[in-house]
C-alpha positions in Angstrom: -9.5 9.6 -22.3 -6.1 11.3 -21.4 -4.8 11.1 -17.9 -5.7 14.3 -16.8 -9.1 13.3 -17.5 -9.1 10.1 -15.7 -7.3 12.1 -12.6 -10.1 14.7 -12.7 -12.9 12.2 -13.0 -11.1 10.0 -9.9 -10.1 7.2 -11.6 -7.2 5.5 -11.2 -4.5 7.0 -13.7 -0.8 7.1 -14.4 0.6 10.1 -12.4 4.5 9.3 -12.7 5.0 8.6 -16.5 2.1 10.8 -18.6 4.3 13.7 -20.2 1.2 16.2 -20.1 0.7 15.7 -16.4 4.8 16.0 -15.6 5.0 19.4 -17.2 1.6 20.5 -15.6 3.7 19.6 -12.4 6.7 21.0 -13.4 5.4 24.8 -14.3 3.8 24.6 -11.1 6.8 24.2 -9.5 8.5 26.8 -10.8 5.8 29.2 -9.8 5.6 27.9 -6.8 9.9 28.5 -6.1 9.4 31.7 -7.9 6.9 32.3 -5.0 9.0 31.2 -2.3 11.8 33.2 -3.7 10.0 36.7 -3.1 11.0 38.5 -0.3 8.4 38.7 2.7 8.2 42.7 2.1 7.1 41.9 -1.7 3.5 41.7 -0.7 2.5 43.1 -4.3 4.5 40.7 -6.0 2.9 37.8 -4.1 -0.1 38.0 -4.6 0.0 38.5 -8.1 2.0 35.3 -8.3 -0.4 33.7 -5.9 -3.1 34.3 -8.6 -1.4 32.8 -11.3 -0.3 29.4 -9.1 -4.3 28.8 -7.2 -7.2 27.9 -9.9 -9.7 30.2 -7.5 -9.3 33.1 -5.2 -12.3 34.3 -4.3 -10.7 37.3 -1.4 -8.1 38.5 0.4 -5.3 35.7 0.4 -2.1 35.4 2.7 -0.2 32.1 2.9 3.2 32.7 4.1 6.3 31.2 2.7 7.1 28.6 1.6 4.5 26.9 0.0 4.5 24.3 -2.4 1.3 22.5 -4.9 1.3 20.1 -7.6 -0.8 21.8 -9.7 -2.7 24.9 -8.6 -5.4 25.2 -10.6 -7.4 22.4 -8.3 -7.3 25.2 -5.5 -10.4 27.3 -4.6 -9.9 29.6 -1.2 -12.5 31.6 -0.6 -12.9 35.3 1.6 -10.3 35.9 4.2 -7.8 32.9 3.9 -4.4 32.5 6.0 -2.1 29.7 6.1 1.2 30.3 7.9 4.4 28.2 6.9 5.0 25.4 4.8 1.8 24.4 4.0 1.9 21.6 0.9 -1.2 21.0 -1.2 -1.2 17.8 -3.6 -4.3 19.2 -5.3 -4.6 16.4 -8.2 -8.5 16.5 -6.9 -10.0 19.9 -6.1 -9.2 21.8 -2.8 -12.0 23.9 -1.8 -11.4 26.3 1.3 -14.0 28.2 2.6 -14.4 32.1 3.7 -11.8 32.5 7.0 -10.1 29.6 6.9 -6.9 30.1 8.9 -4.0 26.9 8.6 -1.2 27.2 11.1 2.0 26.2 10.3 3.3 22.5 8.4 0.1 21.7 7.2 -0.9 19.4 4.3 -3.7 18.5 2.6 -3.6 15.5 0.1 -6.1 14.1 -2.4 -3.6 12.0 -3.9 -3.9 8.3 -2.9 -2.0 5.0 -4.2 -3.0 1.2 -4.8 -2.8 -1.1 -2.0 -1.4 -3.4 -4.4 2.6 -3.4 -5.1 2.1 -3.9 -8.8 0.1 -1.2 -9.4 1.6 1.3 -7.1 5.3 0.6 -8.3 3.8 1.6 -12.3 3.0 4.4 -11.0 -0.7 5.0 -10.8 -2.5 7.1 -8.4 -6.1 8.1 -7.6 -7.2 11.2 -6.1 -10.4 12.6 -4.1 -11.3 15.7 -3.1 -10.7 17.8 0.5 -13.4 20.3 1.1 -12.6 22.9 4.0 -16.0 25.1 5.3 -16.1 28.4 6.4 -14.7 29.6 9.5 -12.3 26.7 10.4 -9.1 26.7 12.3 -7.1 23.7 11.7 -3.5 23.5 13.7 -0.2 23.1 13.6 1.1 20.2 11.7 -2.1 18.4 10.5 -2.4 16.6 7.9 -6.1 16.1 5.7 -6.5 12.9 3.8 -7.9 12.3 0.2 -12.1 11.9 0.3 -11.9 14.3 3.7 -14.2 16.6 4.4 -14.7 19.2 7.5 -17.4 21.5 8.2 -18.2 24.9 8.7 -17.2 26.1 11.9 -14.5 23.4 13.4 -11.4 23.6 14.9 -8.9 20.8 14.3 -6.2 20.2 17.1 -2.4 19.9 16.6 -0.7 17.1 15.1 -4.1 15.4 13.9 -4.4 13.1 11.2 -7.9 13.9 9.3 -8.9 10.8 7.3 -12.6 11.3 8.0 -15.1 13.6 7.8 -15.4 15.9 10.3 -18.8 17.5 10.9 -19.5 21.4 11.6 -19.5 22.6 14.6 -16.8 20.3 15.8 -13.1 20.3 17.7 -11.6 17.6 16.5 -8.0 16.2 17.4 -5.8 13.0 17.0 -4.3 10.1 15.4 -7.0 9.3 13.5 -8.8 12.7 14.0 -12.0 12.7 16.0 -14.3 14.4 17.5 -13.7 15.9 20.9 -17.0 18.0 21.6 -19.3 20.0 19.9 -18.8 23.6 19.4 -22.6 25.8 20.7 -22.8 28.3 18.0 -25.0 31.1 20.0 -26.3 34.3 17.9 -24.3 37.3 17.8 -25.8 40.1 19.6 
């Protein structure tokens, strides 16, 4: 089993030292400050380099520069996504965002995770677990999403929160941990 497989499968693997891994990360990279590099005008020229950088785009996709990703190709967004400046993605587990997902600026969303245990963490290993994102969430300035996290459809998470639980639809949540403030009453359209 290489150690892309055992990061896939969430096992605990060697993220600083496999070869395969580090040029996976590195041609990201280079996308990604290829990306960056564009100027805002070059709208064409974005989104075709967006498509080669995320695994998945299901619609229309903005996220504004810069932007940075360890891979890409762990990255689903689905219809109508927006994430405004320098939003970071360590996608070594997936990152599924649903349809109008809109991420304001300095937001990150991390699957990777490390040992508690000195030894381990200093050769280098690393687990990861996946962030799911439902539809029609609005998450805030300068949050941050933990590995494992997941929040439903429908939430809004505050400012400055640190998600490192689930967060359940219909929710605004907020805070160091992130909880939940109050339930959002979803009525019918008319």
């Amino acid at each position: 089993m290489t150690e892309k497989d055992k990061m896939l499968a969430g096992m605990i693997y060697d993220a600083n030292y496999d070869e395969a891994l580090i040029a996976e990360r590195q041609q990201c990279k280079e996308l990604c400050r290829d990306y960056n590099d564009l100027r805002p005008r070059q709208m064409t020229e974005r989104r075709q380099l967006l498509s080669k950088i995320i695994g998945n785009v299901k619609g229309e996709i903005l996220i504004e520069q810069p932007f940075y990703c360890d891979y890409g190709y762990n990255i689903t967004t689905g219809l109508n996504f927006y994430a405004n400046f320098n939003m970071v993605i360590l996608d070594e587990a997936p990152v599924t965002f649903g349809d109008n997902v809109f991420i304001a600026p300095n937001c990150g969303f991390y699957t990777a995770g490390h040992p508690l245990d000195a030894e381990s963490r200093n050769k280098g290993l690393e687990y990861a677990r996946p962030i799911t994102v439902g539809n029609n969430v609005w998450i805030g300035a300068n949050v941050s999403v933990l590995p494992g996290v997941t929040i439903g459809d429908n939430c809004v998470i505050g400012a400055g929160s640190v998600v490192n639980k689930d967060i359940p639809a219909d929710s605004v949540a907020a805070g160091n941990p992130c909880k939940v403030i109050k339930k959002i009453n979803q009525s019918p359209q008319n």
